[in-house]
Structure formats: C-alpha cells, structure tokens
N, C-alpha and C positions, 0 to 999 in steps of 0.2 A: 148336725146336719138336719136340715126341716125335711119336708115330705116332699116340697118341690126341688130341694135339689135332689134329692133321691130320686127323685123320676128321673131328672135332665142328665144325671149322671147313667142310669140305667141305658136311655135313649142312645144318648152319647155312644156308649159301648157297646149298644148293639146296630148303630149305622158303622159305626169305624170297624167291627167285624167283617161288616158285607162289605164295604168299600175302605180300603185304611189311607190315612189321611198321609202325605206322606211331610217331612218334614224341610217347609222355607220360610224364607221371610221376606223383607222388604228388600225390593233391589235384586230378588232373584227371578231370573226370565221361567214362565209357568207356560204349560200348555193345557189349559182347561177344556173340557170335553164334554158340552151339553148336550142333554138328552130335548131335541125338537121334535114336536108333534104336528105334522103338516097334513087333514085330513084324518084318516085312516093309518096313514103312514109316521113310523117314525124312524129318526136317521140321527147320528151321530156330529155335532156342528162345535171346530175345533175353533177355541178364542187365545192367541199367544200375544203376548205382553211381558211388561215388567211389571212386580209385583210393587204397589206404591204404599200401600198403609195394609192394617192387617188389625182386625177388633178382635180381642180375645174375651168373649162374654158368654163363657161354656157351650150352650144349644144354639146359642144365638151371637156364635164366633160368627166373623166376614171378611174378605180380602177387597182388595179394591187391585183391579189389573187395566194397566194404560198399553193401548197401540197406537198406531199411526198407522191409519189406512185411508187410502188416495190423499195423502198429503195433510189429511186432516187427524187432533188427536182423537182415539174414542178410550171411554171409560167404563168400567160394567164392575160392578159390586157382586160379588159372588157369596153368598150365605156356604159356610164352612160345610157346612152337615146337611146343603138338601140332597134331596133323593132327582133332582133333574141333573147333577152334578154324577156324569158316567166315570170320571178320573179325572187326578191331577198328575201332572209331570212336570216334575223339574227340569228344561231346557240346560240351562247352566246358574251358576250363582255370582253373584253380583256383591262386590264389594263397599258398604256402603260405612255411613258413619249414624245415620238417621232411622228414625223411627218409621217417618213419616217422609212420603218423598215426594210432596205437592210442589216442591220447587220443579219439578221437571216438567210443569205444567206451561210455562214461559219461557224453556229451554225448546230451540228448535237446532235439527240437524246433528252435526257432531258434538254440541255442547249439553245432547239430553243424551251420552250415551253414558253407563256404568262401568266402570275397570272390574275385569273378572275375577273373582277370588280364586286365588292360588294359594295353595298350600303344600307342604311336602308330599301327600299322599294321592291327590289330582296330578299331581304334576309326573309322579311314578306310574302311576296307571295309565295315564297317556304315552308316557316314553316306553311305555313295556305292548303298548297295544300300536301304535308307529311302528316297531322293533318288529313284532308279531306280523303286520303290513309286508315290512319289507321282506320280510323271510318266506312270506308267501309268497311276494311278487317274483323274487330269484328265483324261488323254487319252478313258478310257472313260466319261466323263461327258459328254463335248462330244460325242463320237459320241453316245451315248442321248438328249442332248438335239435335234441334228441329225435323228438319225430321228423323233424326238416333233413337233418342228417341219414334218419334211415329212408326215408322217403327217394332221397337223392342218391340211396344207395340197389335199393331196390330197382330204381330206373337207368340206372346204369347197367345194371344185369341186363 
C-alpha cells in the first residue's frame, strides 16, 4: 500500500467514525439528509429516492439517487464521505438484478417502480411488530372500555 492510500484509508476511517456509512445498494429507497447553508443559517434538507448506480473508488465512493418531483425526474449524485452529508437512511430495499439502474430513466409511472426485497427475516420482523400493533390496540380498547364502564357506573350512583 503507497502513501496515498494510506492516507485515503486513514480519512476513510476517521469520517465513517463520525458519521457511519450505513449499508445499500442499487435499487434501495435512501433518505439522504444534506447539511444547507442558507445565510448565517444552517438547516437540515432531506433528498429520498431510489438508489440508481453506486462508484465504489474508496474516498472518492458516490451514489447516484433519482426522484420524481412535480412530475418531473430529478437526479443528484452524492460523494459517499462528504462532510455536507448529515445521514443516510435506508427507507426500504429494492430488489433488483442490475448494477446500474439507468433504465429507469425511460420508465414512467408504475413501470419505474422496484418489487421490495423480502426475505425470511424482514418479513418476521414485521409480522412480530403488526402482532406487537395489535396487542396494543386490544389492549387500548379494553382499557376505554373499563373506563366507559366505570364511568357509567359511577353515574348511576
């Protein structure tokens, strides 16, 4: 290893300390969260998309992320490791076959959308957190009705 990658690796390690990178790819819906500087003022400005291509060139990694907003597509290239980048968030993940997902550039409507990757352990975490849902919701039912019942008992007195 030369001198410059020993720096880029050093770099590397010490931005994914402060901020850790977390782990997608192409085809999975991201919530990017840039650091905007408006004046004096700065403010948190959130960009969600799918995630379309992805350069893996160590310091100089970059994702490419497509929306659609007012009907129109927008695209915005994001450098993996700058310091304007507040967070990423994985929305959901996207099942795809491709590296590269430029064909979705020609796709309009239902035919630019991605099938979500399911797996046996998504798909338990959800039926266990549904499950979790519903047992709070009974639960907050039988209390309301408890109170509806003493309520109606009290005023009978």
């Amino acid at each position: 290893m030369n001198i410059v990658e020993q720096f880029e690796q050093e770099q590397m390690q010490r931005l994914v300390s402060a901020r850790p990178v977390p782990f997608f790819s192409p085809g999975d819906t991201v919530r990017v969260k840039v650091k905007v500087v408006e004046g004096t003022r700065e403010r948190l400005q959130a960009f969600e998309g799918v995630c379309i291509a992805r350069r893996n060139n160590r310091l100089g990694s970059s994702f490419t992320v497509r929306k659609i907003s007012y009907g129109e597509g927008v695209e915005r290239v994001f450098p993996l490791y700058s310091p304007v980048i507040a967070e990423i968030e994985v929305v959901r993940r996207g099942d795809v076959r491709r590296a590269k997902l430029y064909y979705l550039r020609g796709r309009r409507g239902k035919r630019a959308r991605i099938a979500e990757k399911t797996d046996g352990f998504t798909a338990k975490v959800v039926a266990q957190e549904k499950q979790v849902a519903q047992q709070e919701k009974s639960a907050a039912r039988k209390s309301t009705s408890k109170q509806r019942a003493q309520t109606a008992e009290a005023g009978a007195e």
